[in-house]
Structures are given as C-alpha cells and as structure tokens.
C-alpha positions in Angstrom: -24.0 -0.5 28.4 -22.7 -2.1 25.5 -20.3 -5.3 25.8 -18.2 -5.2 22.1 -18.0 -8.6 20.9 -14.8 -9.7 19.7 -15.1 -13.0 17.1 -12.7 -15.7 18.9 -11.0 -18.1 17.5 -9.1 -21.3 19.1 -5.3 -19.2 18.5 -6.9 -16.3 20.2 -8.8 -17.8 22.8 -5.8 -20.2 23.8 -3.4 -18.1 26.1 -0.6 -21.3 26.8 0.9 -23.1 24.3 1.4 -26.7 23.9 5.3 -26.5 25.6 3.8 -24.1 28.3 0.6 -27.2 29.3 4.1 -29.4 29.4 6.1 -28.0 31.3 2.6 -27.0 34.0 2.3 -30.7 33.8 5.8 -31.6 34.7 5.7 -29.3 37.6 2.8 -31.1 38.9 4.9 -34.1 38.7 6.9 -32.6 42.0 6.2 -33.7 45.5 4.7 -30.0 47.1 4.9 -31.4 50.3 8.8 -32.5 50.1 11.6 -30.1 49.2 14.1 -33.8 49.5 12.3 -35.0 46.5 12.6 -34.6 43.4 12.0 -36.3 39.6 14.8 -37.9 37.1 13.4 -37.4 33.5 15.0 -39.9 31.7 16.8 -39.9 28.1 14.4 -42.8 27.1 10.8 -40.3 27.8 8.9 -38.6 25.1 11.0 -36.0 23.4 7.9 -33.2 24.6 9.2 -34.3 28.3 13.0 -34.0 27.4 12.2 -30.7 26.0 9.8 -29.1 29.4 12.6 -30.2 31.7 14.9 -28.6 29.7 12.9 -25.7 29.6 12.5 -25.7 33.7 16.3 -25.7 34.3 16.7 -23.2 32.1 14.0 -20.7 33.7 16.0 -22.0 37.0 12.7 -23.6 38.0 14.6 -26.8 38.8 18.1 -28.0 39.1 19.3 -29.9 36.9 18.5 -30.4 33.2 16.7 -33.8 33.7 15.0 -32.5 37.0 16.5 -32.9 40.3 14.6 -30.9 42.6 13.0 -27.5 42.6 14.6 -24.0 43.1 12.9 -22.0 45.6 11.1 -20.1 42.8 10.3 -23.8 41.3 8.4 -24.5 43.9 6.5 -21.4 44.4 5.5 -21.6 40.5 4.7 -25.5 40.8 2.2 -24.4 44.1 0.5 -21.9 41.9 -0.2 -24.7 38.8 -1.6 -27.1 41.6 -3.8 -24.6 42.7 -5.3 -23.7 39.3 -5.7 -27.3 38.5 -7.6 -27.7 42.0 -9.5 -25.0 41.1 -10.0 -26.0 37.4 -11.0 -29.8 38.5 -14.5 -30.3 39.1 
C-alpha cells in the first residue's frame, strides 16, 4: 500500500493558533482540584492574557471577564488541556 505524501508546511501542520495556546494556558492556570477557586486576571497583565480571558467568558468557559471561576463546562475543557499536557510532557 501506498501512503500519499502531502508536503507540510508550519501553517498546515499547526492546528491551534497562537490565541487558542493562550487561552489552553490560561485554563491550566485553574485549580482542577477546587471548584472555590478561581484566578483574577488583572487590567495591568499582557494584553495576550486580557484578550484569552476575554475569550473564556465569552465561550462561557469561566465567569467573569477577568476570570472568576470555571463554568461546569470550563472545567471539563480545562481537565482535558491538563491531560494532553501530561501526556505531551516527557
């Protein structure tokens, strides 16, 4: 059997975007083991911050627009990032 090969480059190959690796990140930043606590993302952290919190509340993955705790779905999506970076990590 024949495998086609497909030339790859790094916008190809790359399947998250820079705001999507932020806003993973951010999740990561939640305590899993505690729904009672959550993150404050202040007005004076990098604008790339701001913008993934942002982001969260509005996919009502957390809430309130500068973090506050995780929605129900929050935290299932937050569990799934921390087990692809445990997976990921060597």
């Amino acid at each position: 059997m024949v495998m086609p090969y497909y030339g790859l480059t790094d916008e190809t190959t790359m399947k998250f975007n820079q705001q999507q690796l932020n806003e993973l990140n951010l999740l990561l930043q939640f305590d899993l083991n505690s729904r009672d606590t959550g993150i404050k993302v202040h007005k004076t952290a990098e604008k790339k911050t701001q913008d993934a919190v942002e982001s969260l509340y509005q996919k009502n993955l957390c809430t309130h627009p500068d973090g506050g705790y995780l929605t129900d779905e929050g935290i299932e999506v937050a569990q799934y990032a921390d087990r692809i970076l445990r997976v990921l990590t060597p």
